[in-house]
N, C-alpha and C positions, 0 to 999 in steps of 0.2 A: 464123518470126520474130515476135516480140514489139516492139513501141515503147514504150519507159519514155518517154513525154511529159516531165515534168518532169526525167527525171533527163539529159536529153537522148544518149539511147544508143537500142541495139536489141540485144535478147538474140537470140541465133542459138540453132533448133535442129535436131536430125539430122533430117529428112526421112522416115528407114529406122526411126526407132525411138524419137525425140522429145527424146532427149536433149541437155542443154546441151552447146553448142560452144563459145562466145566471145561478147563485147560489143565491140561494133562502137561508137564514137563517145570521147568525152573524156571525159564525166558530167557538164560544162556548157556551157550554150550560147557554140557556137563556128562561125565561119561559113571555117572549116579545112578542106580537102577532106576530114580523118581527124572534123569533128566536124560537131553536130549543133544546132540551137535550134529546140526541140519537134519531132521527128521524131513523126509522127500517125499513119503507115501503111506495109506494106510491101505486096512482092506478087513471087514468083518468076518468072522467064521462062526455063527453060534454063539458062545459064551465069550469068545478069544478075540482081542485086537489086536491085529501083526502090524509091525511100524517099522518102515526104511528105514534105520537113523544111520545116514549115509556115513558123514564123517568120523562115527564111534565106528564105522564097518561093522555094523551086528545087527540082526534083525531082533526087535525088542518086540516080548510077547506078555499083554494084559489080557485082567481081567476088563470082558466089556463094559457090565453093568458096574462095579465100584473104580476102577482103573489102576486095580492093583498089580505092582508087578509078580507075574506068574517067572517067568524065565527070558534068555533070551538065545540066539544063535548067531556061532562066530564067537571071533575074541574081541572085545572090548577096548578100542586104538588099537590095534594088529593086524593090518591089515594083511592080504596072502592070496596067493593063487590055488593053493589045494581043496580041496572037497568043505573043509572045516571054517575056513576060513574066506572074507569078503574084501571085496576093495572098492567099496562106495557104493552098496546097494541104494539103488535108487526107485527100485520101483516091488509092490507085492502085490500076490493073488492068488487066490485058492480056486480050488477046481475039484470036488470031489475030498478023498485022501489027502492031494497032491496041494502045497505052498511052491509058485513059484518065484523066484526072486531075480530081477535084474542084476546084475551084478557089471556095475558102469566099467570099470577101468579095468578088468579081466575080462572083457569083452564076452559074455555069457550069461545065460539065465538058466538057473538051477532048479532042477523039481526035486525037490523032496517030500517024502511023509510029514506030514505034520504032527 
C-alpha cells in the first residue's frame, strides 16, 4: 500500500505480484469512515489494514482483502494528549499482539493491543 498524502487516499497493491488493485479513500480530505485527511502510513496485519490518517488523528482500521471499514482508534478531528486520544499520527506497525503508532505532535509512540 502506498499513502497519496495530499490527495488523501491510499493506493492498494497485490502483495503476490505488486500490482495495482484499488484506492481506497474520496481524493479529499474527509473525516468519513470511506475517507481520509492526510493518510501518512499504512502497515498489513493478516486480514487488517492500520492507516495513519494524520490530520483526522485516528488510526483507521480495514478490511484488507475488500477495504472495508472495520473500526477505527482515537477520536475523529479531536485531537489530545491522553491514552485515547492522537495528535497527528504519522506513522504504524505491528509487531506480534502489539500496533505501534507514532504519534507526531505528542511527541511519542504508543504500543497497544491490537
Amino acid at each position: 500500500s502506498a499513502c497519496c498524502r495530499y490527495n488523501h487516499r491510499l493506493a492498494v497493491f497485490s502483495r503476490a505480484d505488486g500490482r495495482f488493485q484499488r484506492v481506497l479513500g474520496v481524493g479529499h480530505a474527509s473525516y468519513s469512515p470511506a475517507g481520509f485527511n492526510q493518510p501518512s502510513d499504512a502497515c498489513v496485519d493478516g486480514d487488517l489494514l492500520f492507516i495513519a490518517d494524520r490530520s483526522n488523528h485516528r488510526v483507521v482500521v480495514l478490511d484488507r482483502r475488500t477495504g472495508s471499514y472495520r473500526h477505527h482508534l482515537g477520536f475523529t478531528r479531536e485531537s489530545g494528549s491522553d491514552v485515547h486520544h492522537f495528535n497527528s499520527p504519522t506513522s504504524v506497525c505491528v509487531d506480534g499482539p502489539h500496533l505501534y503508532v507514532a504519534d507526531l505532535e505528542n511527541g511519542r509512540i504508543l504500543k497497544l493491543l491490537k
